[in-house]
matplotlib code that plots the C-alpha trace (Angstrom):
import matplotlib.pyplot as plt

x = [31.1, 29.8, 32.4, 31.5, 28.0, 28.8, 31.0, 27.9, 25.7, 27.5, 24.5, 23.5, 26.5, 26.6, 22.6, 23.7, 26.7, 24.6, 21.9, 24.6, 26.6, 23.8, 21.9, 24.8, 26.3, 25.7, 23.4, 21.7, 22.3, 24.9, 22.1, 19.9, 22.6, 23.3, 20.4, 20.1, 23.0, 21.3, 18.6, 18.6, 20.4, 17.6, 14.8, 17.0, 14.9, 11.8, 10.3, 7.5, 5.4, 5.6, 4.5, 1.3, 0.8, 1.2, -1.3, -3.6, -3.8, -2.5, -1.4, 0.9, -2.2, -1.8, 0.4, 0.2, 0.3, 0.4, 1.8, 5.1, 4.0, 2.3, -1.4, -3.3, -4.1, -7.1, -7.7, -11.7, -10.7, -7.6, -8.8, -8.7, -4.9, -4.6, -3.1, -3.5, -1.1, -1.8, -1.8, -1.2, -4.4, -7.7, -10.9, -9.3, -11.2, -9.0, -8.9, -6.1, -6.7, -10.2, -10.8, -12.4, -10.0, -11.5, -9.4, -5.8, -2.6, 0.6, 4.0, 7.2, 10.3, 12.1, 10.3, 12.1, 11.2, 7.8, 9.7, 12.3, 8.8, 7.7, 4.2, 4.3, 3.8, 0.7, -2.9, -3.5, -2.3, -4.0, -6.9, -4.0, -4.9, -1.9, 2.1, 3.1, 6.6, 9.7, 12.5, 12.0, 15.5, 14.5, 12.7, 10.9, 6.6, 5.0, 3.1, 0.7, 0.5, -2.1, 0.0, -2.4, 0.2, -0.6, 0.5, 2.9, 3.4, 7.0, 6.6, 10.8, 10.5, 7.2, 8.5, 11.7, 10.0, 8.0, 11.2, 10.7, 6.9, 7.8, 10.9, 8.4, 5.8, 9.2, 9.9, 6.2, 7.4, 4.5, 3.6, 1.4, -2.4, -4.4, -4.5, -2.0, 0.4, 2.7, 0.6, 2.5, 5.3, 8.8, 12.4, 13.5, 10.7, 12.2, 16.0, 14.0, 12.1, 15.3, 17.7, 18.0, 15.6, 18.6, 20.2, 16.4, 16.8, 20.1, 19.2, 16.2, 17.9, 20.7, 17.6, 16.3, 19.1, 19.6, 15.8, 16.6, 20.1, 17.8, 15.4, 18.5, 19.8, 16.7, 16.5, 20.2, 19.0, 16.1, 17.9, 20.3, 17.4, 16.0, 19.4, 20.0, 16.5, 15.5, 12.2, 11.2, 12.5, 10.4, 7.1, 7.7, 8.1, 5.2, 3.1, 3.6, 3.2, -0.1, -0.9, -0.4, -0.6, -3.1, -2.1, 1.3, 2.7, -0.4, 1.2, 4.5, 3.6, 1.9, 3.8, 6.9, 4.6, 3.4, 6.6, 6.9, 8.7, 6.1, 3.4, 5.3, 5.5, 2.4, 0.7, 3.6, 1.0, -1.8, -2.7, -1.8, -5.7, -6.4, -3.7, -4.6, -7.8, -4.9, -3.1, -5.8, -7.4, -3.7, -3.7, -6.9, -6.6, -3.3, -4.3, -7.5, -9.9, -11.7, -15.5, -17.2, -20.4, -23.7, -27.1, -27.0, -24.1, -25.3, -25.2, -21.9, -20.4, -21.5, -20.1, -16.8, -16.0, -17.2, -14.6, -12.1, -12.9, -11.9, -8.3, -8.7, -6.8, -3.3, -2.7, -3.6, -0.7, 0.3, 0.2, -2.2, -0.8, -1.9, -2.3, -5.7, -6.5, -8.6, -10.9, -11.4, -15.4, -13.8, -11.7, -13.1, -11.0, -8.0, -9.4, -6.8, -9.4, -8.8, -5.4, -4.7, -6.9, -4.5, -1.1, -2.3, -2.3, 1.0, 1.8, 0.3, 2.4, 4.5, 7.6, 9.7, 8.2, 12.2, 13.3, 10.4, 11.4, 15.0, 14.7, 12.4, 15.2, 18.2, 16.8, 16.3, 13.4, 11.2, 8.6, 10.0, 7.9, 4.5, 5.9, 6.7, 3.2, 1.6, 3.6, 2.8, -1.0, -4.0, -7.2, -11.0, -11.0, -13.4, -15.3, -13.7, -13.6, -16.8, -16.8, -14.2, -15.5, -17.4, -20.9, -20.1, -22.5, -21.5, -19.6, -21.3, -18.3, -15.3, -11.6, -8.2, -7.0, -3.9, -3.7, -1.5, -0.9, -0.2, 2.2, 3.9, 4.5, 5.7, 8.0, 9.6, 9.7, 10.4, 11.5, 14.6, 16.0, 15.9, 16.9, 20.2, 20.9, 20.7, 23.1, 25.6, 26.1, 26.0, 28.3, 26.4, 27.2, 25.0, 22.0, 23.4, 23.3, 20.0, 18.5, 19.7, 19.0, 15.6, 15.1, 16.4, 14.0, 10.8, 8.2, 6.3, 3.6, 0.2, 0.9, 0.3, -0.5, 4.0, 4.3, 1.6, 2.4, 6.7, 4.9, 3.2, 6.2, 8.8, 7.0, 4.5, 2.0, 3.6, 2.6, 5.5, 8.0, 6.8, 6.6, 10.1, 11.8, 9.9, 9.6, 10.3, 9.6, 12.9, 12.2, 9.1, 11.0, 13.3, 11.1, 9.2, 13.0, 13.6, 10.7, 11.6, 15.1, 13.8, 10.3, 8.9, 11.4, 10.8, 7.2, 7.8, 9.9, 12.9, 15.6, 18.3, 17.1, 20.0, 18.1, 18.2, 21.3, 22.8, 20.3, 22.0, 25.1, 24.7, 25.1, 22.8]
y = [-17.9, -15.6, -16.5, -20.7, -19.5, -18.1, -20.5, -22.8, -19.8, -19.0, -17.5, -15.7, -14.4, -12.9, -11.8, -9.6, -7.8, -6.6, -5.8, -4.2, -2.2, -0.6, 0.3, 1.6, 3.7, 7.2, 8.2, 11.1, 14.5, 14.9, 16.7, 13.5, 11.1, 13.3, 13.5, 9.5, 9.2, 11.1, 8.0, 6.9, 2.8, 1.1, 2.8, 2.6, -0.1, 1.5, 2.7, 4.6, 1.6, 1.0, 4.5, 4.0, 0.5, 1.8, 4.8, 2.8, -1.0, 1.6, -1.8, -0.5, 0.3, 3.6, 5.8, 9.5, 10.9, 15.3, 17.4, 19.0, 22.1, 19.8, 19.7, 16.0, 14.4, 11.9, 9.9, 9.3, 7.8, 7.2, 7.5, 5.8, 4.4, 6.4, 4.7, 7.8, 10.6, 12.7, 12.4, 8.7, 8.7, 10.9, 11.8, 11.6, 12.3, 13.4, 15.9, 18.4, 19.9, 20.7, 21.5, 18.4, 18.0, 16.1, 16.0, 14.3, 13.0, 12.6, 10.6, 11.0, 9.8, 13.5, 16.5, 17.6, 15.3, 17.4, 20.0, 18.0, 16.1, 19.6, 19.8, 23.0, 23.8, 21.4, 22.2, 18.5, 18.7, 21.8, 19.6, 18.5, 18.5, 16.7, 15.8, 12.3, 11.5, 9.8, 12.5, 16.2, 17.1, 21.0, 23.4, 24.8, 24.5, 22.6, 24.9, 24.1, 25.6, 28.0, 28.6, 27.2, 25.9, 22.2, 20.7, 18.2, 14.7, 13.4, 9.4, 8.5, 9.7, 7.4, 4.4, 4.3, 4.0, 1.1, -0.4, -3.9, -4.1, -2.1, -4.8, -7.4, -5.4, -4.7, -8.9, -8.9, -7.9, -5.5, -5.6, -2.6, -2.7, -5.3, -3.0, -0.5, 1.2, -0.2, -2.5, -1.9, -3.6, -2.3, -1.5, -4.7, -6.3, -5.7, -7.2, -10.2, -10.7, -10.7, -12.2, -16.2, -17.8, -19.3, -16.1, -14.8, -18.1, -18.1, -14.4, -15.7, -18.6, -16.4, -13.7, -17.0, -18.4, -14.6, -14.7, -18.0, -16.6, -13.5, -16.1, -18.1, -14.6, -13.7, -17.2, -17.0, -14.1, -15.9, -18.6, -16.8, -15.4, -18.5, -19.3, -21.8, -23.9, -25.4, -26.4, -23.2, -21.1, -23.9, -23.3, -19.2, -19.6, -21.6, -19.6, -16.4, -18.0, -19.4, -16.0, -14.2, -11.1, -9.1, -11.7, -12.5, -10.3, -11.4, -14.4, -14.2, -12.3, -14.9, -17.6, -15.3, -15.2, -19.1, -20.6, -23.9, -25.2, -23.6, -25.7, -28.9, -28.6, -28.5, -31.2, -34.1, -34.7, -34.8, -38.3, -37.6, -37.5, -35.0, -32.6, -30.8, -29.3, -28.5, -26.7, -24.8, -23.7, -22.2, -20.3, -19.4, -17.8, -16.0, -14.6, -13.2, -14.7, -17.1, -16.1, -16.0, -18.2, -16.5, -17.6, -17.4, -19.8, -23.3, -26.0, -27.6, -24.3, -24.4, -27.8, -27.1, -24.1, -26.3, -28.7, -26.2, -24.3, -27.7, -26.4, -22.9, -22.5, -23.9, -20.4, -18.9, -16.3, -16.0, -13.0, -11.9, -10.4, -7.1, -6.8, -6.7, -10.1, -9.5, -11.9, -12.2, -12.3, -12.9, -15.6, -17.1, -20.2, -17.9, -17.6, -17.2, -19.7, -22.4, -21.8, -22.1, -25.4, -26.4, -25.6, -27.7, -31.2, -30.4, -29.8, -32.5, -35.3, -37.3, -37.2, -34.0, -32.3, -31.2, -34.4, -35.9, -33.2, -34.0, -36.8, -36.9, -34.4, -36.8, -39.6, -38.2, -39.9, -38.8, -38.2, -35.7, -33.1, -35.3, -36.4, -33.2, -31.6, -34.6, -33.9, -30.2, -30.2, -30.7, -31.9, -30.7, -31.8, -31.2, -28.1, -25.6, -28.3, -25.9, -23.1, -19.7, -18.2, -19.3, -17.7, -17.6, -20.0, -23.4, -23.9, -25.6, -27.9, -28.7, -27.5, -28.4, -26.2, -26.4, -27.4, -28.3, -24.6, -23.6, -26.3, -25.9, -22.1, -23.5, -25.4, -22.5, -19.9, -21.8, -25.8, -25.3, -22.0, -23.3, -26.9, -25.5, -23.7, -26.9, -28.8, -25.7, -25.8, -29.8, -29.7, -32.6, -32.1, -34.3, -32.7, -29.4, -30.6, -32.8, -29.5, -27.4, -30.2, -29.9, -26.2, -25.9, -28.7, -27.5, -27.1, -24.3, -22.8, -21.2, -17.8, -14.8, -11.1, -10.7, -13.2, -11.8, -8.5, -9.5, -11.7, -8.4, -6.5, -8.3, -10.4, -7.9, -11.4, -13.4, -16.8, -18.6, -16.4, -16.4, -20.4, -20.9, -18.5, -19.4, -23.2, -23.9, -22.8, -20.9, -18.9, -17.6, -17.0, -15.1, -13.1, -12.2, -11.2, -8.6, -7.2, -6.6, -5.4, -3.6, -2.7, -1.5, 1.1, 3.4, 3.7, 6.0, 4.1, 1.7, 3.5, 1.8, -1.6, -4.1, -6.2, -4.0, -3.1, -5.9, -6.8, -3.9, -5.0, -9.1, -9.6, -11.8]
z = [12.3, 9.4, 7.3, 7.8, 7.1, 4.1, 2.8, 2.9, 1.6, -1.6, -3.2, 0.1, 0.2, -3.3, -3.0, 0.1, -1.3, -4.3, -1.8, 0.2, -2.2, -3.7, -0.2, 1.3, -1.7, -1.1, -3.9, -2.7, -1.4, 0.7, 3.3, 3.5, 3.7, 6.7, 7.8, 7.9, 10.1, 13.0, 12.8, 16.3, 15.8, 17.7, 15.3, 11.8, 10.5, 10.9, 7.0, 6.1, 5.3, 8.9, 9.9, 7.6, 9.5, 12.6, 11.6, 10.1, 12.6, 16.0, 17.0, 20.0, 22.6, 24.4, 22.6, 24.3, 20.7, 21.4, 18.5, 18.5, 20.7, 23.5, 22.2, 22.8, 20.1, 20.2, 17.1, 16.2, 12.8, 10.9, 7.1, 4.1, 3.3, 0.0, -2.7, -5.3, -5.7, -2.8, 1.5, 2.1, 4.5, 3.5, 5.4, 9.2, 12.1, 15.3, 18.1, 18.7, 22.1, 22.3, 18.7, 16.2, 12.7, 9.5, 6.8, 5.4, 6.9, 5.3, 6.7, 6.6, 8.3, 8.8, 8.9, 6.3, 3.8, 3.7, 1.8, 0.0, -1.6, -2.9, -0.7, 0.0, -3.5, -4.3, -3.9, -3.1, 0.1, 1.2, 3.8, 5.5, 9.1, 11.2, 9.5, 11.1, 11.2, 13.0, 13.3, 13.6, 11.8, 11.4, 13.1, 9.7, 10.6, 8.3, 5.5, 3.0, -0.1, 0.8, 3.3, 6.4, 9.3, 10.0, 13.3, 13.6, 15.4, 16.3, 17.0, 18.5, 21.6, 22.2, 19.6, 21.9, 24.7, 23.5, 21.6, 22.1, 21.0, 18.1, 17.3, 17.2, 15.2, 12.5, 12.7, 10.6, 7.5, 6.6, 3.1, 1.3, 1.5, -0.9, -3.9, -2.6, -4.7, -7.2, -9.4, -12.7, -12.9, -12.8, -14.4, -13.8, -15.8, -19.5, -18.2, -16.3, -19.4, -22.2, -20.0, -19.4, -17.1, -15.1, -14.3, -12.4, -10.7, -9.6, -7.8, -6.6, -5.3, -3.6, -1.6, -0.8, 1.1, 2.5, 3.7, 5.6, 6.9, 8.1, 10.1, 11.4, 12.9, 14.1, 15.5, 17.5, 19.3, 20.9, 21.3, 23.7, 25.4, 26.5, 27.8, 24.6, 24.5, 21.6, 22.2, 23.5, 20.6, 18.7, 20.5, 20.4, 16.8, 15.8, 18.4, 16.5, 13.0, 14.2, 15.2, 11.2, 10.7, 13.2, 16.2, 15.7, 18.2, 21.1, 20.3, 21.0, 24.5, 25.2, 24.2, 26.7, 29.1, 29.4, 28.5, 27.2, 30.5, 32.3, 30.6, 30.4, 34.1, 34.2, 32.7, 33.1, 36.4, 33.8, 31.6, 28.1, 27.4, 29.5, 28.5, 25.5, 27.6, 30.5, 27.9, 26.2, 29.9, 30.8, 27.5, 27.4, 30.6, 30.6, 27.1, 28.6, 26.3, 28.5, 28.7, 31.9, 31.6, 30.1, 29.3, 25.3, 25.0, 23.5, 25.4, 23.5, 24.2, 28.2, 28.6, 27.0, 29.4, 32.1, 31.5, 31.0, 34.4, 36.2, 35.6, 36.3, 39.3, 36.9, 36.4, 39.4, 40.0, 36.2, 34.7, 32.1, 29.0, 28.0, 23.8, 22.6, 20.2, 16.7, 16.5, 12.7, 11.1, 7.0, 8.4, 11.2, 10.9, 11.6, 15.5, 17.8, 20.3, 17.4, 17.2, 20.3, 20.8, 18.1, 19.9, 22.7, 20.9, 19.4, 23.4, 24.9, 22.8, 25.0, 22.7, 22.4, 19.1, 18.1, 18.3, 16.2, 13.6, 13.7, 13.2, 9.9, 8.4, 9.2, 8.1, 4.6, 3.3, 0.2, 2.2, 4.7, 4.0, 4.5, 7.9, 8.5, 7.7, 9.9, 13.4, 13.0, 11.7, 14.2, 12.1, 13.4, 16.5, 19.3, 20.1, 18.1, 15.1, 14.0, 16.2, 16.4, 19.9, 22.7, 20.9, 17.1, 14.9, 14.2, 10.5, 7.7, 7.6, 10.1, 9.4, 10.6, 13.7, 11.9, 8.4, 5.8, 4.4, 8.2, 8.3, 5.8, 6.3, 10.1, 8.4, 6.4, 8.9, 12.0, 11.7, 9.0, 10.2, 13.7, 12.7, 10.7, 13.7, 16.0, 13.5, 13.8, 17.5, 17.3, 14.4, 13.2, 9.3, 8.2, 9.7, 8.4, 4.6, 5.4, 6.1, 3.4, 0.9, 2.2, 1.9, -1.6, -2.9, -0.6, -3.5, -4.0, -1.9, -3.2, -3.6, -0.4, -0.9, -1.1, -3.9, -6.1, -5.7, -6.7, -9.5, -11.0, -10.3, -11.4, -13.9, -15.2, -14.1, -17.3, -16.1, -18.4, -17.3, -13.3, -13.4, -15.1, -12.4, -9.2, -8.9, -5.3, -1.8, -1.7, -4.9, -3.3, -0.1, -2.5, -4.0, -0.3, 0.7, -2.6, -1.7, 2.3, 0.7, -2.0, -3.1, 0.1, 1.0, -2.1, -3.1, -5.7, -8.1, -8.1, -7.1, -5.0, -6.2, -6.2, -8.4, -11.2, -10.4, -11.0, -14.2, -15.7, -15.2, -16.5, -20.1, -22.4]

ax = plt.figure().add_subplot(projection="3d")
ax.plot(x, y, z, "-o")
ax.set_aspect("equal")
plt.show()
């Protein structure tokens, strides 16, 4: 199977063994490399940057964090995410035992890496009040340079016991704070910027088609879950992208939780007209977010949960899921209420939304992408056309539940990977190069927080230069997959980078 895959995937295929051969060539001490191996398998993919997100967001709920000699530990703040030489988080607030701590934390993934960095020996890190890490490789305490003892937290045994919310937390690609480290650009700037434009390309091209190989895989697995169901892997998946960043994984619970067969059971009794307010009631409640009545809601607001309380009792006897949502006051068109209001017109469609995309791909038209954009966006419609929660002020203007941008990001993450993947076990070769035709010519997105930050890293922000290498969809996607490869494992310079590996290595 990997080898037909990669027979289709040339560049993949040649992006991955540079990526491979210089992640997996020992080039450290012999120690450390040791030290690696002990990584449990089911937490090797966890990095520091996710330690510092997991610090920072405390997404997983309930963590019983106590230091390494059984004292609680009860966090009051978590600090500033440094992004100066020093403790990656300053000005903490956090009980150990009975006793209140303000000061810094620093991470690590082995204990031991506090010593192998040198902090014993620098002042900086003398209000230290709590070391964070992953492994506990040595029994050495953790000593400042004034020699004060700091008290340490071990986070596998809890992370394995809360394995698969921390797989779904890993699936979100975590990129650096706005503003966060690296902001210079890198080694590989002065090869990118002598070397032909073609050659940048051609890489970019290859990470691309690795990226979408990665979302295939990722893909598979839930398609074997769900006991081979395509339309279900397709709702999952658009659930969580409409759920971003800071609800992607309330999403996907939810979306397990109030399956897509479960729904469609429900509202086939239901006329079409009737069913998007089935569907939003059902989600509404077995997310939790459904508001009792109260006296300062407006009168729009009191009639709409009206009409959705005529459906309560659909989810009598289904389960609640238990994630906390973030209802967002910068973005308030980002609501998960909206979104969800969204999801349920793309739900209450007679037609099977999979075959509707299917068949806009195989039929190859110029306009794929527009058809494409117009089965999976939901313009401002209804109540929460102006509104994100039951009590928020109306907007000055409506916007889309789901928009174009939303759409087209459904259509990268979700629609081709899982589209290829349907052509594979159909063997339908026609769909399989409709598809890959139509990722390779996708054109380019506005730019996100990943390709901004690759732009200045890469491309030291050279407009002519950034332009001539990334000019479609799957050069961003590229550039997003260098970086989950690359950038954000070392956050102290570019060693292990395949990239410039392999720049050192082309000639002009």
């Amino acid at each position: 199977m990997l080898y037909n895959i990669y027979s289709i995937f040339a560049k993949a295929k040649q992006y991955r063994s540079i990526r491979d051969k210089v992640l997996f060539t020992p080039k450290i001490s012999s120690a450390l490399r040791c030290r690696d191996r002990q990584a449990e398998p089911e937490l090797e993919k966890i990095t520091e940057k996710f330690i510092y997100y997991l610090w920072a967001e405390q997404p997983l709920k309930g963590l019983a964090y106590r230091t390494s000699d059984n004292k609680e530990i009860r966090i009051i703040s978590t600090g500033l995410w440094n992004s100066s030489p020093g403790p990656d988080f300053t000005e903490a607030q956090l009980y150990i035992g009975e006793q209140l701590y303000r000061g810094d934390v620093e991470m690590h993934l082995y204990s031991s890496d506090w010593y192998r960095h040198k902090h014993h020996l620098d002042n900086k890190y003398n209000n230290l009040v709590l070391h964070v890490t992953i492994w506990n490789d040595e029994a050495r305490p953790i000593r400042l340079n004034n020699k004060k003892e700091v008290p340490e937290l071990i986070l596998s045994p809890l992370l394995r016991e809360r394995l698969e919310e921390v797989d779904k937390l890993l699936e979100l690609d975590i990129a650096p704070k706005q503003g966060a480290y690296f902001t210079s650009a890198g080694r590989c700037y002065p090869y990118i910027k002598q070397y032909p434009v073609q050659k940048t390309v051609s890489f970019l091209q290859g990470a691309g088609e690795s990226r979408l190989l990665r979302k295939v895989e990722n893909l598979r697995a839930r398609l074997s879950k769900s006991g081979n169901d395509y339309d279900e892997v397709l709702y999952q998946g658009i659930m969580g992208a409409l759920g971003y960043r800071n609800n992607q994984l309330p999403f996907l619970q939810l979306a397990e939780t109030l399956s897509y067969k479960k729904i469609q059971q429900i509202v086939k009794q239901y006329p079409v007209d009737k069913r998007p307010l089935v569907i939003q009631s059902l989600l509404l409640n077995v997310a939790g977010l459904k508001p009792q009545m109260a006296d300062n809601f407006t009168e729009p607001a009191k009639y709409y949960l009206k009409c959705l309380n005529e459906f309560a009792g659909l989810s009598d006897g289904l389960a609640k899921i238990g994630l906390d949502w973030q209802i967002p006051g910068g973005r308030p068109a980002n609501s998960p209420y909206r979104r969800m209001a969204g999801m349920s017109y793309l739900l209450a469609k007679e037609s099977s939304l999979l075959d509707g995309i299917i068949k806009v791909i195989t039929n190859q038209s110029a306009d794929a992408r527009k058809e494409l954009i117009r089965l999976l966006s939901v313009p401002a419609i209804g109540f929460w056309a102006t509104r994100s929660t039951f009590d928020s002020k109306p907007f000055t203007k409506e916007y889309a539940l789901i928009g174009k941008e939303r759409a087209d990001a459904i259509i990268l993450n979700v629609v081709i990977p899982l589209v290829w993947l349907y052509s594979q076990s159909e063997r339908n070769t026609a769909l399989q190069e409709s598809v890959l035709g139509f990722y390779r010519a996708y054109p380019k997105l506005m730019d996100n927080y990943y390709t901004r930050f690759m732009k200045q890293r890469i491309f030291k922000s050279d407009p002519k230069l950034y332009s001539g290498a990334v000019n479609t969809a799957s050069t961003q996607q590229g550039l997003i997959e260098i970086f989950t490869d690359f950038c954000k494992k070392g956050y102290e310079g570019c060693e292990h980078c395949g990239l410039l590996e392999w720049l050192k290595n082309q000639s002009v």
